[in-house]
C-alpha positions as YAML, in Angstrom:
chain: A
units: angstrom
residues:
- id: 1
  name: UNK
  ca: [1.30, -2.43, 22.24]
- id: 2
  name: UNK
  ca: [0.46, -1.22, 18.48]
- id: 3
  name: UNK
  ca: [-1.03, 2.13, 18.23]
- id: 4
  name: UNK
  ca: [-3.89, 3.33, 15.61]
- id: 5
  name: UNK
  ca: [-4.55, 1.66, 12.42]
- id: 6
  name: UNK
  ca: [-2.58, 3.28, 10.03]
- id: 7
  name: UNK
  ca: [-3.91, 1.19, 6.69]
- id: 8
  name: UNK
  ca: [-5.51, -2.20, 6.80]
- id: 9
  name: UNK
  ca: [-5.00, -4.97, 3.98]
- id: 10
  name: UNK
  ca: [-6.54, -8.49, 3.83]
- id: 11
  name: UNK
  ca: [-4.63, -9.90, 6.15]
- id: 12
  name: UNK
  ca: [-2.53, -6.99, 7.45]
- id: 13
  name: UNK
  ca: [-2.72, -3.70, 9.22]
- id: 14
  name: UNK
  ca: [-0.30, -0.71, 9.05]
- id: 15
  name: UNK
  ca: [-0.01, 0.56, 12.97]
- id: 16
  name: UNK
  ca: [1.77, 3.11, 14.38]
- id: 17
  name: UNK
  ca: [4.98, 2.28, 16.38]
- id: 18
  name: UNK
  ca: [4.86, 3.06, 19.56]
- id: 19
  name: UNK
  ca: [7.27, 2.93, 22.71]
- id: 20
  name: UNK
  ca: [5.59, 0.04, 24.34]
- id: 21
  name: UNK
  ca: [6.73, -1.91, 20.89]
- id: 22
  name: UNK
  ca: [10.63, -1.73, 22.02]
- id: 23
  name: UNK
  ca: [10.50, -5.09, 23.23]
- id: 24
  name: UNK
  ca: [9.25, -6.36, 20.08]
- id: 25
  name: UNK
  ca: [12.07, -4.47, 17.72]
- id: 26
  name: UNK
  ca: [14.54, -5.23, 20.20]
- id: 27
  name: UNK
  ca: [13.73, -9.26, 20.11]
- id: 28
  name: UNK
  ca: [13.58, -9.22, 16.59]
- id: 29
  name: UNK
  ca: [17.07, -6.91, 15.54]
- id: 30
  name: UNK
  ca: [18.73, -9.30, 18.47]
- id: 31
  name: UNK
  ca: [17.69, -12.34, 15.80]
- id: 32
  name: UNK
  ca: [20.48, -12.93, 13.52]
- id: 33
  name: UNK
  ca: [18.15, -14.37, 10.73]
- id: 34
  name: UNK
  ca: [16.66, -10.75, 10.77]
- id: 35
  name: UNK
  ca: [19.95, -8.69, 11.30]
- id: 36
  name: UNK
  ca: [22.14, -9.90, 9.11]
- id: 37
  name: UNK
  ca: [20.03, -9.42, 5.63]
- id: 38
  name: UNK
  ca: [19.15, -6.06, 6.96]
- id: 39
  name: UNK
  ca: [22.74, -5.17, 7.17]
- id: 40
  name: UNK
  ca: [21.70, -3.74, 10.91]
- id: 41
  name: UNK
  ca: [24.43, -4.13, 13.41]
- id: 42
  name: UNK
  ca: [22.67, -5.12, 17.01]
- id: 43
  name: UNK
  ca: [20.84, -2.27, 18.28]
- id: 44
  name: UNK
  ca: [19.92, -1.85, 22.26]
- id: 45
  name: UNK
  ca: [17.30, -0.30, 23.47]
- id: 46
  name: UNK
  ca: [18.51, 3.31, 23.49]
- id: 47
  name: UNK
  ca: [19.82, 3.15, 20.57]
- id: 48
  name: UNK
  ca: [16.22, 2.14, 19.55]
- id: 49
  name: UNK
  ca: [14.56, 4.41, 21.41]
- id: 50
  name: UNK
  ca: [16.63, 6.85, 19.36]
- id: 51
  name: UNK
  ca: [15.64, 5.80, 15.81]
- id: 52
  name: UNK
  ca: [11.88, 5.12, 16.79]
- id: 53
  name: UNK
  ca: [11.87, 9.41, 17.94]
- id: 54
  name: UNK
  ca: [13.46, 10.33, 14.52]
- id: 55
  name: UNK
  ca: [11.05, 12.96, 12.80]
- id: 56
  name: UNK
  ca: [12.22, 12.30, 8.99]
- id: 57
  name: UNK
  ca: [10.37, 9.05, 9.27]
- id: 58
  name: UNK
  ca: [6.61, 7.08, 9.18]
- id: 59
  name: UNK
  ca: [6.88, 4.36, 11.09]
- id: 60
  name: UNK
  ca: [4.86, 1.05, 11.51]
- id: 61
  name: UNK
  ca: [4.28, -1.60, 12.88]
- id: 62
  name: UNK
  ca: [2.84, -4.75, 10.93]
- id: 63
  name: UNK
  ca: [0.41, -6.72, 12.53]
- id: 64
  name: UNK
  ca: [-1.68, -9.71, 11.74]
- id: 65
  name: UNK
  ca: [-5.14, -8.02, 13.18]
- id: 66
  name: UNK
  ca: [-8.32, -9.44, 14.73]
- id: 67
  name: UNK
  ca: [-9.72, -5.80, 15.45]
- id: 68
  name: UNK
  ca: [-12.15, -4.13, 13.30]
- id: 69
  name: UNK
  ca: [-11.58, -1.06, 15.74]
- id: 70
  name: UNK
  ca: [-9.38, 1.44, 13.92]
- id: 71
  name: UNK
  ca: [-8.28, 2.65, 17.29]
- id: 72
  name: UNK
  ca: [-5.76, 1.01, 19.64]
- id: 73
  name: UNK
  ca: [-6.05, -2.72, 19.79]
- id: 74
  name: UNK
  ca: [-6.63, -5.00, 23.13]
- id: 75
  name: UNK
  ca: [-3.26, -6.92, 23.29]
- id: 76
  name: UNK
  ca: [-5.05, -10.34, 22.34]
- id: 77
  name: UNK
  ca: [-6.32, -8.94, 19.06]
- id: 78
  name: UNK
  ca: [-2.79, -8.24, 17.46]
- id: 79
  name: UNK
  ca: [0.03, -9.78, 16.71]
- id: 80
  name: UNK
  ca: [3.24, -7.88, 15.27]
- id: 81
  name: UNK
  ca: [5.17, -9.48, 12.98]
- id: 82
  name: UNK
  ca: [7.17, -7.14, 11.17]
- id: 83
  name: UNK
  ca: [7.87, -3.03, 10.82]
- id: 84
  name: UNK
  ca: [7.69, -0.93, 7.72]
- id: 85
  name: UNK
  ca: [9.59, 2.33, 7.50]
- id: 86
  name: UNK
  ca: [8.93, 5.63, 5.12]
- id: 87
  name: UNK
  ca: [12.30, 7.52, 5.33]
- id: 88
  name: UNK
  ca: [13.21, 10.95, 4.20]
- id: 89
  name: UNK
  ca: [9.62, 11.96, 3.13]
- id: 90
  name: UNK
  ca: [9.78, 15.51, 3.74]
- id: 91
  name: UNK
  ca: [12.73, 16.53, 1.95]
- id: 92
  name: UNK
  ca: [13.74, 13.69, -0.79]
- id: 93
  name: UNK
  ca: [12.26, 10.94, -2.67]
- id: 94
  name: UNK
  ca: [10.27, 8.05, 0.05]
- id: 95
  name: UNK
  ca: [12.59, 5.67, 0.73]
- id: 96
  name: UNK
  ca: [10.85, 2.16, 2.41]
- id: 97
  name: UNK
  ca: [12.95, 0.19, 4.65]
- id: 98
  name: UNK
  ca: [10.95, -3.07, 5.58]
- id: 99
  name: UNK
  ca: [11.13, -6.41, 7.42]
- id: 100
  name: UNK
  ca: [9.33, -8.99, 8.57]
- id: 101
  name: UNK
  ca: [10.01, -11.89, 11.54]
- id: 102
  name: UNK
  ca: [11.34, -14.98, 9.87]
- id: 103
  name: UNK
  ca: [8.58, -17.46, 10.64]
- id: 104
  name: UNK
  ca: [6.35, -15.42, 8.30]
- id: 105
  name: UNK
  ca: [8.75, -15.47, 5.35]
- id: 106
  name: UNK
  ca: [6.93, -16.53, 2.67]
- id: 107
  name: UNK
  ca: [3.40, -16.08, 3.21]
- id: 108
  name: UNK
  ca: [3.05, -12.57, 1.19]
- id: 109
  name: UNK
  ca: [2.46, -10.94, 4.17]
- id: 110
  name: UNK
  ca: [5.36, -8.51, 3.35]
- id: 111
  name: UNK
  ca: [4.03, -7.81, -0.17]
- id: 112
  name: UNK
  ca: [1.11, -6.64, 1.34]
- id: 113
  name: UNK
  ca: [2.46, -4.40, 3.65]
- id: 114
  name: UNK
  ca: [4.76, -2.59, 1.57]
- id: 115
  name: UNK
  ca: [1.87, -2.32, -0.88]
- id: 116
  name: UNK
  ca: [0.02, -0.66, 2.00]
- id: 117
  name: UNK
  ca: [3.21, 1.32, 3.07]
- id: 118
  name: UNK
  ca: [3.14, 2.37, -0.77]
- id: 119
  name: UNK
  ca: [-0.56, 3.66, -0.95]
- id: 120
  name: UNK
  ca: [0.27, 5.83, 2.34]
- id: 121
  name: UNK
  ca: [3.38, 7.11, 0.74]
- id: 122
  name: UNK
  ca: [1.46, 8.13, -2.26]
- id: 123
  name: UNK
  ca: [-1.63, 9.47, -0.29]
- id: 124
  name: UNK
  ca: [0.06, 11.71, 1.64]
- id: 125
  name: UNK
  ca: [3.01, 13.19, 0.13]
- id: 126
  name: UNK
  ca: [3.75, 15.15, -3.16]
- id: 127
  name: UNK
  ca: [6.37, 12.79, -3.95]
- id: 128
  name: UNK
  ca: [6.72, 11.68, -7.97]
- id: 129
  name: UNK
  ca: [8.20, 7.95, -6.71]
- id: 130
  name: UNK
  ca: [9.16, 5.99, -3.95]
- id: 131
  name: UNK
  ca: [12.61, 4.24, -3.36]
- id: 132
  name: UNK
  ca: [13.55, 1.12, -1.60]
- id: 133
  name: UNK
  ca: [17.22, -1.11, -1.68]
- id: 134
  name: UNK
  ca: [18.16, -4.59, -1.12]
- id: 135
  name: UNK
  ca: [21.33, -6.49, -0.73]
- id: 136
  name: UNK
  ca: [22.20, -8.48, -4.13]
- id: 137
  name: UNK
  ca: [22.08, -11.46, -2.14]
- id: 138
  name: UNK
  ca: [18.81, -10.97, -0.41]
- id: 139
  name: UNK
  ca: [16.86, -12.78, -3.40]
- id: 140
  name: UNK
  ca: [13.55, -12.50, -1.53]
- id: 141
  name: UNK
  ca: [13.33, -8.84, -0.88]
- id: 142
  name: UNK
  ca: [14.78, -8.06, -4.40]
- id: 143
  name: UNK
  ca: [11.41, -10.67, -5.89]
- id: 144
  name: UNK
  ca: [9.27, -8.49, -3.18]
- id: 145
  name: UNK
  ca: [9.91, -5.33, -4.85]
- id: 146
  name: UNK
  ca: [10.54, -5.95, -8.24]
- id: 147
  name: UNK
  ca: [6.60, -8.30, -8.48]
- id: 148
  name: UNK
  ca: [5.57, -4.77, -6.79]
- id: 149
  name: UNK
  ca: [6.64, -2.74, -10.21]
- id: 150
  name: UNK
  ca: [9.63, -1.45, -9.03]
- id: 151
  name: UNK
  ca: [12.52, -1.37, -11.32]
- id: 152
  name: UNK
  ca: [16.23, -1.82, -10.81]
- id: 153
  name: UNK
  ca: [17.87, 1.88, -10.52]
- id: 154
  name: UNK
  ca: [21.35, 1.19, -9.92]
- id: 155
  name: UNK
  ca: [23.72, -0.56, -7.82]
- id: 156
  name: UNK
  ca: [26.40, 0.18, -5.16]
- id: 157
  name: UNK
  ca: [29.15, -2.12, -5.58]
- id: 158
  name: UNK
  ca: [30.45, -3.39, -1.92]
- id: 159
  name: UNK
  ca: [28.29, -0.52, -0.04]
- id: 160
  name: UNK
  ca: [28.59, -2.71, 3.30]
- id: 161
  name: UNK
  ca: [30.31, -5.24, 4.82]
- id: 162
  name: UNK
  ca: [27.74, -7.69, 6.15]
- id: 163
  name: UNK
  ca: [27.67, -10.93, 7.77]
- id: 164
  name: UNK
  ca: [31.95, -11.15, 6.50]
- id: 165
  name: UNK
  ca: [31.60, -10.41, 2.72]
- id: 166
  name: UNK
  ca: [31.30, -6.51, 0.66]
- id: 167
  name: UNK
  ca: [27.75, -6.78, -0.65]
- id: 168
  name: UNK
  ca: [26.47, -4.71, -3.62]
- id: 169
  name: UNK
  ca: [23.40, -2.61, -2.75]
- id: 170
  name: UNK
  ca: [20.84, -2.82, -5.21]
- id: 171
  name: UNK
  ca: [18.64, 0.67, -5.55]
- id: 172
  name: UNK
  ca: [14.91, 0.68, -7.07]
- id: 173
  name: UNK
  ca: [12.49, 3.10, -7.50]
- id: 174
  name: UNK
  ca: [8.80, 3.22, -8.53]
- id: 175
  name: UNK
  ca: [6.79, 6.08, -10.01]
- id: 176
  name: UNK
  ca: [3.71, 7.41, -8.67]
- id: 177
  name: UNK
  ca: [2.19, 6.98, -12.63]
- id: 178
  name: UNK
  ca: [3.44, 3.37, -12.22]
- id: 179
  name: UNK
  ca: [1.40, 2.32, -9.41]
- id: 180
  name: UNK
  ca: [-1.41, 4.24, -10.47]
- id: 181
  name: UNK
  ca: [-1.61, 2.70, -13.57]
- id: 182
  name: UNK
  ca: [-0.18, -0.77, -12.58]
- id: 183
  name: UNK
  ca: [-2.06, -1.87, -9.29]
- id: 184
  name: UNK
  ca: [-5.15, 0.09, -10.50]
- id: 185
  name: UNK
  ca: [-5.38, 2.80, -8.00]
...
C-alpha cells in the first residue's frame, strides 16, 4: 500500500514507496510495454527489494488519489499507476527516472508527476538543475520532458542494447532559474 503524501497535483499524488508496493513494481517491470522503453531487463523481487532500499534515491509512487488525508491511504482510496525516481541527489546533479503503466499513456498524468517530482527536487536540495534521459526512440518521454523546459544536453550514441537494436541515449537537463522563471514558481 502507498505510504505518506509526498506532493499532491490535480489529479496526482507523489507517495512514498513502500515494501507492500513490490507487487505493484514487480507486475508492472514483468510488462514488456513498460520494460522495454525503460531499457530495464526483468527484475524479481529481490532484486527489487534491492533497488527500492538504495539510500542515493527519493522514491515514489504515483497514484491517482481519492484521499484528502496526507497520511497513509485506505487501500480503496488509491490507485498506483506509475513510480517516479530522484537519483543521485546527495552527491551530483538530480537525475529523474520515471514511468507510468501503459493504460494511462496519454492522459498527462506523467507530466504532472514529474512536474511534482521537479518541485520536490528543487525544494529540498541545493541542486542548480535537474537531469533526466530518454531513449531516441521513446518519442513520448522525449515530448514529456522537453514541453517541461528541459533542453537537449547531449547524446550517447548506442548506450544500450534494447529490445534487439543499439539505441542512442538522449541526456537533458533543466535549471533551477528555468523552472522558476518558466512554470512561475
Amino acid at each position: 500500500m502507498p505510504g505518506a503524501r509526498v506532493r499532491r497535483g490535480e489529479r496526482v499524488t507523489l507517495r512514498t514507496l513502500e515494501d507492500d508496493d513490490l507487487p505493484f513494481l514487480q507486475r508492472a517491470y514483468a510488462n514488456p510495454e513498460l520494460r522495454y522503453p525503460l531499457g530495464t531487463p526483468l527484475k524479481n523481487r529481490e532484486q527489487l527489494e534491492a533497488w527500492l532500499e538504495d539510500d542515493d534515491a527519493d522514491r515514489f509512487l504515483v497514484c491517482l488519489d481519492d484521499a484528502d488525508d496526507p497520511g497513509v491511504p485506505a487501500a480503496d482510496e488509491t490507485r498506483p499507476i506509475g513510480a517516479v525516481s530522484v537519483e543521485d541527489a546527495d552527491w551530483r546533479r538530480p537525475e529523474l527516472v520515471y514511468w507510468l503503466v501503459p493504460e494511462v499513456h496519454g492522459e498527462g498524468y506523467g507530466a504532472e508527476a514529474v512536474s511534482l517530482a521537479i518541485d520536490y527536487v528543487f525544494r529540498t536540495y541545493d541542486a542548480p538543475g535537474v537531469g533526466a534521459a530518454a531513449y531516441d526512440f521513446n518519442d513520448a518521454s522525449r515530448a514529456l520532458l522537453e514541453s517541461l523546459g528541459f533542453a537537449e544536453e547531449g547524446r550517447i550514441r548506442k548506450d544500450r542494447f534494447v529490445d534487439g537494436l543499439y539505441r542512442d541515449t538522449i541526456r537533458y537537463g533543466l535549471l533551477r532559474e528555468e523552472w522558476r522563471d518558466g512554470r512561475g514558481r
